[in-house]
VOGU-3710 file (C-alpha; in Angstrom, 3 decimals, decimal comma):
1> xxxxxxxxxx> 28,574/2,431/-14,796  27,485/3,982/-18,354  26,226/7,594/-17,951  28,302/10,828/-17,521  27,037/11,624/-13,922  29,313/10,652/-11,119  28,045/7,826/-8,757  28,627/5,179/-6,716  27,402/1,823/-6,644  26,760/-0,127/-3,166
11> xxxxxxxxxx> 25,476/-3,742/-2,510  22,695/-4,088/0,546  22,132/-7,737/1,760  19,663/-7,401/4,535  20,108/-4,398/6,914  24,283/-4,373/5,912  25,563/-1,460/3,198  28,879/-3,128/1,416  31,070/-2,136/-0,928  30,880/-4,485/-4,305
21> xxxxxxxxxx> 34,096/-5,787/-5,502  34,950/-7,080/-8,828  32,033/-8,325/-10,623  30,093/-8,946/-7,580  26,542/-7,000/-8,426  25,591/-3,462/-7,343  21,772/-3,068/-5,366  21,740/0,842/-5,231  23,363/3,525/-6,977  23,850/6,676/-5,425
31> xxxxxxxxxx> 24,099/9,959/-7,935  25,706/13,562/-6,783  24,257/16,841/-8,724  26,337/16,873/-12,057  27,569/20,691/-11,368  28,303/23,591/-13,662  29,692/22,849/-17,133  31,583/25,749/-18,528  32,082/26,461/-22,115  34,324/29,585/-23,185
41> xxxxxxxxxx> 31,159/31,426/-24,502  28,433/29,723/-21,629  27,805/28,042/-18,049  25,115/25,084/-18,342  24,223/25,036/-14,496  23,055/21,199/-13,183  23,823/21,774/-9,771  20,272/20,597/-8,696  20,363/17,758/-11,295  19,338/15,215/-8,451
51> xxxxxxxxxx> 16,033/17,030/-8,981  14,921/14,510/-11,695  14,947/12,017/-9,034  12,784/14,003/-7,106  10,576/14,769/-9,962  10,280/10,981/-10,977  8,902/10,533/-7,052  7,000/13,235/-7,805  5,056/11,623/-10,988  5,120/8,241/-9,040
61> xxxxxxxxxx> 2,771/9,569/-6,516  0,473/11,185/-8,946  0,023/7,651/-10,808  2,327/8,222/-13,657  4,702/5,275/-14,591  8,169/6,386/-13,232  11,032/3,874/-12,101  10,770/2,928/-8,472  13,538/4,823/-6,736  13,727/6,252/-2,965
71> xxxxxxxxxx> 15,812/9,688/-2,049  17,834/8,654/0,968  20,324/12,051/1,683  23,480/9,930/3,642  24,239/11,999/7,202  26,106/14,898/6,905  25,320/15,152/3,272  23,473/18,705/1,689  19,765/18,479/1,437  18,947/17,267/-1,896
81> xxxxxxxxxx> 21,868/15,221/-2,807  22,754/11,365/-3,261  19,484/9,666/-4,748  19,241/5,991/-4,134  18,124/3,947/-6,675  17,668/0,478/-6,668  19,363/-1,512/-9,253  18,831/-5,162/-8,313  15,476/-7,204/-6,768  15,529/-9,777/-4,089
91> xxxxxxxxxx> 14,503/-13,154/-4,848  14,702/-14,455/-1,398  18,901/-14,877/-1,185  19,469/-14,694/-4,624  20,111/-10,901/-6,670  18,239/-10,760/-9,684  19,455/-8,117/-12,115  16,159/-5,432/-13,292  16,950/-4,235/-16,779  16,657/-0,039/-16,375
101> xxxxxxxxxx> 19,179/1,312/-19,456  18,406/4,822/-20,488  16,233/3,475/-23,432  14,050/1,654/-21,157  13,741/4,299/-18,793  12,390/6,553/-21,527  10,123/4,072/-23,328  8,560/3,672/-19,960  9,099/0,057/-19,478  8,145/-1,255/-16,119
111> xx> 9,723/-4,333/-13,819  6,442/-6,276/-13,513
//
Protein backbone atom coordinates (compact mmCIF):
# COMPACT_ATOMS: atom_id res chain seq x y z
CA UNK A 1 0.00 0.00 0.00
CA UNK A 2 1.30 3.56 -1.36
CA UNK A 3 1.82 6.04 1.53
CA UNK A 4 4.78 6.25 4.01
CA UNK A 5 2.69 5.37 7.18
CA UNK A 6 2.90 1.82 8.36
CA UNK A 7 -0.36 -0.28 8.10
CA UNK A 8 -1.96 -3.24 7.65
CA UNK A 9 -4.51 -4.33 5.39
CA UNK A 10 -7.32 -7.00 6.51
CA UNK A 11 -10.28 -8.54 4.49
CA UNK A 12 -13.87 -8.79 6.55
CA UNK A 13 -16.49 -11.10 4.86
CA UNK A 14 -19.41 -11.02 7.19
CA UNK A 15 -18.63 -11.06 10.97
CA UNK A 16 -14.92 -13.03 10.06
CA UNK A 17 -11.46 -10.68 10.13
CA UNK A 18 -8.90 -12.57 7.52
CA UNK A 19 -5.76 -12.02 6.45
CA UNK A 20 -5.64 -11.21 2.42
CA UNK A 21 -3.22 -13.18 0.49
CA UNK A 22 -1.80 -12.47 -2.82
CA UNK A 23 -3.95 -10.31 -4.82
CA UNK A 24 -7.00 -11.22 -3.00
CA UNK A 25 -8.55 -7.51 -2.04
CA UNK A 26 -8.10 -5.65 1.27
CA UNK A 27 -11.73 -4.25 3.14
CA UNK A 28 -10.00 -2.21 5.99
CA UNK A 29 -6.77 -0.75 6.57
CA UNK A 30 -5.55 -0.26 9.86
CA UNK A 31 -2.82 2.80 10.39
CA UNK A 32 -0.35 3.08 13.67
CA UNK A 33 0.82 6.85 14.68
CA UNK A 34 3.82 7.53 12.24
CA UNK A 35 6.28 8.42 15.36
CA UNK A 36 9.13 10.86 15.74
CA UNK A 37 11.29 11.62 12.69
CA UNK A 38 14.69 12.83 13.65
CA UNK A 39 16.86 14.98 11.60
CA UNK A 40 20.51 15.90 12.93
CA UNK A 41 19.40 19.60 13.46
CA UNK A 42 15.30 18.69 14.43
CA UNK A 43 12.58 16.09 15.81
CA UNK A 44 9.21 16.33 13.65
CA UNK A 45 6.92 14.62 16.38
CA UNK A 46 3.69 12.52 14.66
CA UNK A 47 3.18 10.37 17.44
CA UNK A 48 -0.59 11.30 17.55
CA UNK A 49 -0.79 11.23 13.71
CA UNK A 50 -3.92 8.84 13.98
CA UNK A 51 -5.47 12.15 15.06
CA UNK A 52 -6.42 13.05 11.42
CA UNK A 53 -8.63 10.16 11.54
CA UNK A 54 -10.20 11.43 14.41
CA UNK A 55 -10.43 14.85 13.05
CA UNK A 56 -12.00 13.59 9.68
CA UNK A 57 -14.89 11.92 12.20
CA UNK A 58 -14.83 14.97 13.68
CA UNK A 59 -15.82 17.14 10.39
CA UNK A 60 -18.13 14.16 9.38
CA UNK A 61 -20.38 14.85 12.22
CA UNK A 62 -20.46 18.53 11.76
CA UNK A 63 -21.70 17.99 7.98
CA UNK A 64 -18.47 18.54 6.24
CA UNK A 65 -17.58 16.04 3.38
CA UNK A 66 -14.89 13.73 4.95
CA UNK A 67 -14.25 9.97 3.83
CA UNK A 68 -16.36 7.52 5.74
CA UNK A 69 -14.01 5.83 8.16
CA UNK A 70 -14.72 4.29 11.82
CA UNK A 71 -11.86 4.33 14.79
CA UNK A 72 -11.96 0.78 16.09
CA UNK A 73 -8.72 0.66 18.86
CA UNK A 74 -8.00 -3.55 18.59
CA UNK A 75 -7.89 -4.97 22.52
CA UNK A 76 -4.95 -4.38 24.26
CA UNK A 77 -3.99 -1.66 21.91
CA UNK A 78 -3.15 2.30 23.40
CA UNK A 79 -6.08 4.60 23.25
CA UNK A 80 -5.94 6.38 20.08
CA UNK A 81 -4.21 4.02 17.84
CA UNK A 82 -5.12 1.67 14.76
CA UNK A 83 -7.88 3.63 12.68
CA UNK A 84 -10.02 1.45 10.53
CA UNK A 85 -10.82 2.51 7.35
CA UNK A 86 -12.79 0.93 4.93
CA UNK A 87 -11.33 0.32 1.61
CA UNK A 88 -13.82 -1.86 -0.27
CA UNK A 89 -18.04 -1.79 -0.45
CA UNK A 90 -20.28 -4.76 -0.37
CA UNK A 91 -22.34 -5.50 -3.23
CA UNK A 92 -24.18 -8.32 -1.72
CA UNK A 93 -21.16 -11.25 -2.09
CA UNK A 94 -19.23 -9.50 -4.42
CA UNK A 95 -16.14 -6.67 -3.22
CA UNK A 96 -16.33 -3.70 -5.16
CA UNK A 97 -13.16 -1.62 -5.07
CA UNK A 98 -14.04 2.52 -3.84
CA UNK A 99 -11.45 4.70 -5.50
CA UNK A 100 -9.90 6.90 -2.24
CA UNK A 101 -6.04 7.86 -3.60
CA UNK A 102 -4.60 10.82 -1.81
CA UNK A 103 -5.75 13.14 -4.73
CA UNK A 104 -9.23 12.18 -4.30
CA UNK A 105 -9.21 12.42 -0.74
CA UNK A 106 -8.12 16.04 -1.02
CA UNK A 107 -10.33 17.14 -3.92
CA UNK A 108 -13.11 15.93 -1.74
CA UNK A 109 -14.56 13.38 -3.98
CA UNK A 110 -17.28 11.32 -2.48
CA UNK A 111 -18.39 7.37 -3.11
CA UNK A 112 -22.00 8.16 -4.09
Amino acid sequence: MAGAREKTALLRMGEQWCIPQGATPTTHIIKLPIGEIKQPNATLDLRESVDNEYLCGAGQRTGRRCRKRRSSPPRGSAPGGNPLRPALGAGGTVLLRLPQEDLCQALVFLQR
